[in-house]
C-alpha positions in Angstrom: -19.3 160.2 9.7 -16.8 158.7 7.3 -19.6 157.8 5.0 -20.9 161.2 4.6 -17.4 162.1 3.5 -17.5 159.5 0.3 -21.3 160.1 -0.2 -19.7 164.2 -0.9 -16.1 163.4 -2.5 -18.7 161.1 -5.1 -20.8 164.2 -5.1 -17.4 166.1 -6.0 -16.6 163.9 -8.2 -19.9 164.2 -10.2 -19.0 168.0 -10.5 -16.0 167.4 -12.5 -17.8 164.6 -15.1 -20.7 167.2 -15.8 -18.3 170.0 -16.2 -16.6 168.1 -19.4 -20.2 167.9 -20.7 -21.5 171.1 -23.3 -24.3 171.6 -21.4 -23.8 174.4 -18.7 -27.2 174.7 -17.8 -26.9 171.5 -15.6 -23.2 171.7 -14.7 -23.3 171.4 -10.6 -21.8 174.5 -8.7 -19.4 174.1 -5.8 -20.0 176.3 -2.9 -18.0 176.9 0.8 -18.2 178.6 3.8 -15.0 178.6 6.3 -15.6 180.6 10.2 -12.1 180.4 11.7 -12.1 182.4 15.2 -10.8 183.7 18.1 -12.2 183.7 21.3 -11.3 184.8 24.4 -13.2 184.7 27.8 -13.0 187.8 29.7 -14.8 186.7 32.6 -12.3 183.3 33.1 -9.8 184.9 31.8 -9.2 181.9 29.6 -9.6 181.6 25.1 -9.6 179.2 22.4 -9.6 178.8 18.6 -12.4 177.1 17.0 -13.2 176.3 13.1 -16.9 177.4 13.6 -17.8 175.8 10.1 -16.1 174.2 7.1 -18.9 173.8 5.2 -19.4 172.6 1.3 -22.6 172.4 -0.8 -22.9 170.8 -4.6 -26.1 172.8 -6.3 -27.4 172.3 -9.6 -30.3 171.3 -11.6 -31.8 167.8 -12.9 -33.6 169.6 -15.2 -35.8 172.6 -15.9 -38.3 171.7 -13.6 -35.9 170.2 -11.0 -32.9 171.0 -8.8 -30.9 169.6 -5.6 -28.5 170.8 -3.0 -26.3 168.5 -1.1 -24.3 170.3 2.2 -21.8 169.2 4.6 -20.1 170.8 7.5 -16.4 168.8 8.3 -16.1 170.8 11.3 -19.1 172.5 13.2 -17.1 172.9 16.5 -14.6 170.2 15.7 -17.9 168.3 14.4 -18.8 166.3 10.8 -22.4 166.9 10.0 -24.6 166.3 7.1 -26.9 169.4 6.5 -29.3 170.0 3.9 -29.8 167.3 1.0 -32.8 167.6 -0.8 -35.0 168.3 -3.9 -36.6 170.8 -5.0 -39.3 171.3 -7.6 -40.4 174.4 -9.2 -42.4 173.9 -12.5 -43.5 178.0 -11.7 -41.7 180.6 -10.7 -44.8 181.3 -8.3 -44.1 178.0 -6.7 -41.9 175.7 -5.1 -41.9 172.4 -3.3 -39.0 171.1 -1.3 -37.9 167.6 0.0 -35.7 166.4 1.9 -33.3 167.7 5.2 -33.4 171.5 5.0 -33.9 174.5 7.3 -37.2 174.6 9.1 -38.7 178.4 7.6 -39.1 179.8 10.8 -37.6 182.9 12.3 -35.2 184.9 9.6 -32.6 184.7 12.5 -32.6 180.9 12.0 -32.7 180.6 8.5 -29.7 182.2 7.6 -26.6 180.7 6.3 -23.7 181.2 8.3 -22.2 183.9 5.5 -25.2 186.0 6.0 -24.9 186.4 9.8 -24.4 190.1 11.0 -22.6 188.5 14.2 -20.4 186.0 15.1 -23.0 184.8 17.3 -26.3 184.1 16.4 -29.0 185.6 18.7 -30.4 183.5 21.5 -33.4 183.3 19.2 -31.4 181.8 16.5 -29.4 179.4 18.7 -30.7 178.7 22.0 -34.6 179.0 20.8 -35.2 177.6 17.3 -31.9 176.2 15.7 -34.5 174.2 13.4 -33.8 171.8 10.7 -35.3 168.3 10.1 -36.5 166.5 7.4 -39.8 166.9 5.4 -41.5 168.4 2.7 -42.1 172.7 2.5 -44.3 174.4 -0.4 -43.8 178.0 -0.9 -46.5 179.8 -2.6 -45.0 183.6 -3.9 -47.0 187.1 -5.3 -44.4 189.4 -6.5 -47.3 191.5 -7.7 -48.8 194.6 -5.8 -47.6 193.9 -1.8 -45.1 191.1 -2.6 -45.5 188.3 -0.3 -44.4 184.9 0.2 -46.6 182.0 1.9 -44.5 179.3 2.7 -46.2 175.9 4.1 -44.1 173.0 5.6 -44.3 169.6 7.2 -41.7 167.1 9.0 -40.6 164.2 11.4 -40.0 166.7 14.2 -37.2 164.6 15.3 -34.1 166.6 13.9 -31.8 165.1 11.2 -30.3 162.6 12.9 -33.2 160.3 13.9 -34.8 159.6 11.2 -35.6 155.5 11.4 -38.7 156.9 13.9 -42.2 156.4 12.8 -44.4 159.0 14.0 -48.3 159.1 14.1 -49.6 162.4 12.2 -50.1 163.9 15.3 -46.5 163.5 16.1 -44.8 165.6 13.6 -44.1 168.9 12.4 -45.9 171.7 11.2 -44.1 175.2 10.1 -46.3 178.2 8.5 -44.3 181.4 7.7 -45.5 184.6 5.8 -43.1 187.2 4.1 -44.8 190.7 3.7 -42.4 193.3 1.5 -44.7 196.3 2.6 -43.0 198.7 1.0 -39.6 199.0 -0.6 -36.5 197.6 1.5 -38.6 196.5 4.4 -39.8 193.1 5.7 -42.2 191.5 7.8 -42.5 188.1 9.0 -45.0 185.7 11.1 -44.0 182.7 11.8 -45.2 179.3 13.5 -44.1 176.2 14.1 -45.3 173.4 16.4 -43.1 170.2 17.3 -42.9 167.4 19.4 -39.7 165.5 19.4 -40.5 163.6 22.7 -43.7 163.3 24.6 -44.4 167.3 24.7 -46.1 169.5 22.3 -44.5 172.7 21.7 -45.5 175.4 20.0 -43.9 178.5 19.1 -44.6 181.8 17.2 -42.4 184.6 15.8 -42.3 188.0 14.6 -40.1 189.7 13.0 -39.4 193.2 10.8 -36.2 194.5 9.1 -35.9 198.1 7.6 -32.8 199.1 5.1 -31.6 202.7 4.2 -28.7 204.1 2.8 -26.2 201.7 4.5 -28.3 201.4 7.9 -30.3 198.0 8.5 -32.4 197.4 11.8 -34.1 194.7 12.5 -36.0 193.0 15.2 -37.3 189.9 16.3 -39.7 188.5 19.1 -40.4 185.1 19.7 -42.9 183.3 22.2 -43.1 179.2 23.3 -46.0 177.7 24.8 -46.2 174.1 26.1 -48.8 172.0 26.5 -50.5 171.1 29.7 -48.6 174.5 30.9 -45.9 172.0 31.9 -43.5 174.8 31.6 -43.9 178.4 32.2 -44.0 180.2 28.6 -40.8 181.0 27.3 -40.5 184.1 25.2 -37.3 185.9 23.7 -36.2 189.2 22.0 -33.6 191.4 19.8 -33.1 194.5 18.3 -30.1 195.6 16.0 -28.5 198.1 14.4 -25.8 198.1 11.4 -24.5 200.7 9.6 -21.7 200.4 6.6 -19.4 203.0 5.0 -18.2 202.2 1.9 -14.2 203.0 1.7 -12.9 203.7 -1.6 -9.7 205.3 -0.4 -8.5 201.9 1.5 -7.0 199.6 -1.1 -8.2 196.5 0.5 -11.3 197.0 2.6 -14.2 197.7 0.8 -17.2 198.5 3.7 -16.4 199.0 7.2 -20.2 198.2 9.3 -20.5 199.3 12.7 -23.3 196.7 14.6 -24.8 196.7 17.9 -27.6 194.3 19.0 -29.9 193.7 22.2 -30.8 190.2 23.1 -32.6 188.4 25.6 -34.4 185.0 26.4 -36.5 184.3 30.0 -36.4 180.5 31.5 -36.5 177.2 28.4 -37.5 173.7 28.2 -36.7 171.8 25.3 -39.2 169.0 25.8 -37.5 166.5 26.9 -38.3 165.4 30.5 -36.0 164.3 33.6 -36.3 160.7 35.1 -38.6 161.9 37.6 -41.3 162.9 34.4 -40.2 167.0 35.2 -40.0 168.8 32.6 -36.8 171.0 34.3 -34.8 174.1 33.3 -32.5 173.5 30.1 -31.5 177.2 29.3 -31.4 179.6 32.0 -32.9 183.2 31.6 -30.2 185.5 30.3 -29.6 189.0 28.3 -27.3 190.1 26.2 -25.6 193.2 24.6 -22.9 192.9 21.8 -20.9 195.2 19.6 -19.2 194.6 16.6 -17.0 196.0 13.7 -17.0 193.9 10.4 -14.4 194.6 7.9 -15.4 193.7 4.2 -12.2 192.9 1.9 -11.7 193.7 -1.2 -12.1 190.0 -3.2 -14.5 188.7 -5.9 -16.1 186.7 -3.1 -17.6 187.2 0.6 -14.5 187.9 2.3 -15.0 189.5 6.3 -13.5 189.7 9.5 -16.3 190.3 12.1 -15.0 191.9 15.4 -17.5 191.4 18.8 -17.7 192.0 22.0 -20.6 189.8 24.1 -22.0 191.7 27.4 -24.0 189.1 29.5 -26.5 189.3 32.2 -27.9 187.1 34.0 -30.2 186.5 36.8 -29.6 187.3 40.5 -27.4 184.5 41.6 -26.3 182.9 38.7 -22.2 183.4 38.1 -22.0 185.2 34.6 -18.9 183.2 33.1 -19.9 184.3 29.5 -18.5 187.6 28.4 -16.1 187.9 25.8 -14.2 189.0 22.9 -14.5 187.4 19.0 -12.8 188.1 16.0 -13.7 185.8 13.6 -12.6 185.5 9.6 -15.3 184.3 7.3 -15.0 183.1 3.7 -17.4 182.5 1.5 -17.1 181.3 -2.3 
């Protein structure tokens, strides 16, 4: 991990050297996201403080034609990790290619940033399901005109970030498809799918997803479906649904938008792919629901600045200790 950290304060340093220079157009921008929270366990009756993320990004442009993004976390649950770092070309403004360690485009859930997230928690989709990045190439093809719609293409190593010394055979890695449909103003669909096999198991998993916005209310929904080959595994599927609505409040001097969120989530039985020493392919993440409510409380500031309040309802199946519920209030910063 320590190299990471002079690989960014170089990165950092860069920043600084381009700045002096006339030429704003390439001068790198500095970016951060800090989660501090609170937690505490109703059901043990127990809590904790976490720094969620501490994350810092350096983005900026080689030239016209090209521009990069560098991204650390220094503390993803108490955890250094090196996230994106790639390059991206886009001699169009129809078209974009993309190398390097980045988000796999699958499920919106999962490809939002941590400042973006409605919840403290993402849903099991976005955590326990897909959680995707690796390292490869995406092309993303855009029509703005008529039905705006986005076609976005990807391939990878299928092993994660953190193995990447592994040669694979073609039928080995990656592939990710995902389509963006704008079908009329302030609404989104999305299909997604994405096939992987980072042991000795194909998986392959498909997504769909919608999102509606109207004065101040957003719902959105997702449903997600895993098959495996050889029916090793019974098919995993998952689901949400959400709600948020925001009042803006001009009378408060320091909150700006106070959003009022409650989402439904739920996930049946999941294998990861990985199989036990008996060649099983066992039980990773148990079936479980979920029902959560939250308050967020926008301040006042030049720059994302929140404090999301939620409350997590678990269920889980007949003889299975539910040890999960609990309270979070969390402060996010974003600049």
């Amino acid at each position: 991990m320590p190299k990471f950290i002079v690989v960014f304060a170089f990165l950092l340093l860069s920043t600084t050297i381009f700045s002096n220079s006339n030429d704003t157009l390439f001068t790198p921008r500095i970016e951060g996201t800090i989660r501090a929270k609170y937690e505490y366990n109703v059901s043990l009756s127990e809590q904790r403080f976490q720094v969620r993320n501490a994350r810092f990004s350096i983005n900026g442009k080689f030239s016209n034609l090209v521009s990069y993004k560098a991204e650390i976390d220094l503390s993803d649950e108490g955890e250094t990790k090196m996230l994106d770092a790639f390059l991206r070309y886009h001699p169009e403004s129809w078209f974009t290619f993309t190398v390097g360690q980045q988000k796999i485009p699958f499920s919106t859930d999962n490809i939002r940033s941590p400042h973006q997230l409605f919840f403290s928690n993402r849903s099991f989709i976005g955590k326990q399901l897909t959680a995707l990045r690796d390292v490869g190439a995406t092309v993303v093809v855009s029509n703005p005109k008529g039905i705006p719609i986005d076609l976005i293409a990807g391939i990878y190593n299928g092993t994660g970030l953190y193995n990447q010394k592994m040669w694979r055979y073609s039928n080995e890695l990656s592939y990710s498809f995902r389509t963006v449909i704008e079908p009329f103003k302030n609404a989104e669909l999305t299909l997604n799918y994405n096939s992987v096999q980072p042991y000795n198991l194909r998986m392959n998993m498909f997504n769909v997803g919608g999102a509606v916005n109207f004065n101040g209310l957003h719902l959105e929904s997702e449903f997600y479906y895993k098959t495996y080959n050889a029916s090793v595994f019974n098919p995993t599927s998952g689901f949400f649904a959400m709600a948020a609505y925001g009042v803006n409040t001009p009378k408060l001097i320091h909150v700006k938008n106070i959003k009022a969120l409650l989402r439904f989530d739920n996930m049946t039985n999941n294998n990861k792919g990985k199989m036990d020493a008996g060649g099983n392919y066992m039980l990773d993440d148990i079936a479980r629901s979920r029902v959560t409510a939250g308050l967020t409380f926008s301040f006042s500031k030049p720059f994302l600045n929140d404090i999301r309040l939620n409350y997590e309802q678990y269920f889980f199946p007949e003889g299975y200790i539910n040890d999960q519920n609990k309270l979070v209030v969390e402060y996010v910063v974003r600049f």
